[in-house]
C-alpha positions as CSV (number, residue, x, y, z in Angstrom):
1,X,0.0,0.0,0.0
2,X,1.1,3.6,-0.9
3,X,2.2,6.2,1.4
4,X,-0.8,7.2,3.5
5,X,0.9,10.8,3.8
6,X,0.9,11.1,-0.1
7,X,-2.7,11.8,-0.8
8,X,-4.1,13.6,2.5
9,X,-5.5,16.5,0.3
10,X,-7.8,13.8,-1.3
11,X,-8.8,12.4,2.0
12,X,-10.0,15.5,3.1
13,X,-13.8,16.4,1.9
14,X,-13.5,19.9,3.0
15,X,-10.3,20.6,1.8
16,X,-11.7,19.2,-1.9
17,X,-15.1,21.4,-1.2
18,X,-12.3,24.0,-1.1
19,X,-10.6,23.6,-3.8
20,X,-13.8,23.1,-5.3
21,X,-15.1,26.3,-4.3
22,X,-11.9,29.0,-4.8
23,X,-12.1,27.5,-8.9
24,X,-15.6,28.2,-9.1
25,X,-15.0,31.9,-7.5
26,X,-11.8,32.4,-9.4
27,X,-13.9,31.5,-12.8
28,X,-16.5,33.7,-11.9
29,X,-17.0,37.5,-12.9
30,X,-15.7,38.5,-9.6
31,X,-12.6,36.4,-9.5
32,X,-11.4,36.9,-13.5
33,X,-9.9,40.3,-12.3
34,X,-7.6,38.1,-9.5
35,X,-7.2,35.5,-11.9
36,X,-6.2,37.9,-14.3
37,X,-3.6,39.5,-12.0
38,X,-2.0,36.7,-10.9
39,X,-1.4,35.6,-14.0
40,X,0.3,38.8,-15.3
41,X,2.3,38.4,-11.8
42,X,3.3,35.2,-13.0
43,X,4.6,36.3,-16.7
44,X,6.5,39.4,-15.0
45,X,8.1,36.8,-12.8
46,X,8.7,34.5,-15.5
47,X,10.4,37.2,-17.5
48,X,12.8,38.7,-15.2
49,X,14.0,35.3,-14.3
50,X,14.6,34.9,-17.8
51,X,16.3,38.4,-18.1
52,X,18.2,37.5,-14.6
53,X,19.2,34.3,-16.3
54,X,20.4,36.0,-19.2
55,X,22.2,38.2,-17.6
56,X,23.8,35.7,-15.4
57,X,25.1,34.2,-18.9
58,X,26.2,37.4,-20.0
59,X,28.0,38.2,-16.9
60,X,29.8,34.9,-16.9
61,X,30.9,34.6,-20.8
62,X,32.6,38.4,-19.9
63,X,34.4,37.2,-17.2
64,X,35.3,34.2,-19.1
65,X,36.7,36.6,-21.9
66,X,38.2,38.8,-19.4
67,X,40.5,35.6,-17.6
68,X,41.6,34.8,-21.5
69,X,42.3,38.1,-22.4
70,X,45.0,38.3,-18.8
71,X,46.1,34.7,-19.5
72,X,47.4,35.9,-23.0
73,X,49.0,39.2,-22.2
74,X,50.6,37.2,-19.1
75,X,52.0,34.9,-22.0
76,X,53.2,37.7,-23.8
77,X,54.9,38.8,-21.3
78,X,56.6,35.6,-20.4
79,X,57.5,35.4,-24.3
80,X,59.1,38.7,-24.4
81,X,61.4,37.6,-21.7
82,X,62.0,34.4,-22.9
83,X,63.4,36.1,-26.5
């Protein structure tokens, strides 16, 4: 037999009737302007995550450049000695 901690939200009528009863409100005329709201919460946090991550990749591939870019004048140098 399966967990009996796994499914406690089905167990529960009055946590169904709920569940039940916040989609219904959230479907009707006065909840479409929360529903609506939430969602466009949820796409402005979806894009700045994205832009964050971007950034992140950005910030990274610079620094990356930037460690090259030392590593070869530090060769240089050590060529110009070596000559």
């Amino acid at each position: 037999m399966a967990n009996s901690g796994q499914n406690d939200f089905l167990n529960d009528p009055l946590k169904i009737a709920g569940a039940l009863a916040g989609g219904a409100f959230l479907l009707s005329p006065l909840g479409r302007p929360i529903l609506h709201g939430a969602s466009r919460l949820a796409f402005t946090g979806l894009g700045l995550y994205a832009a964050g991550k971007a950034a992140g990749k950005a910030a990274d591939a610079f620094m990356d450049f930037a460690e090259l870019s030392d590593n070869d004048r530090e060769t240089e140098g050590e060529e110009e000695l070596f000559e």
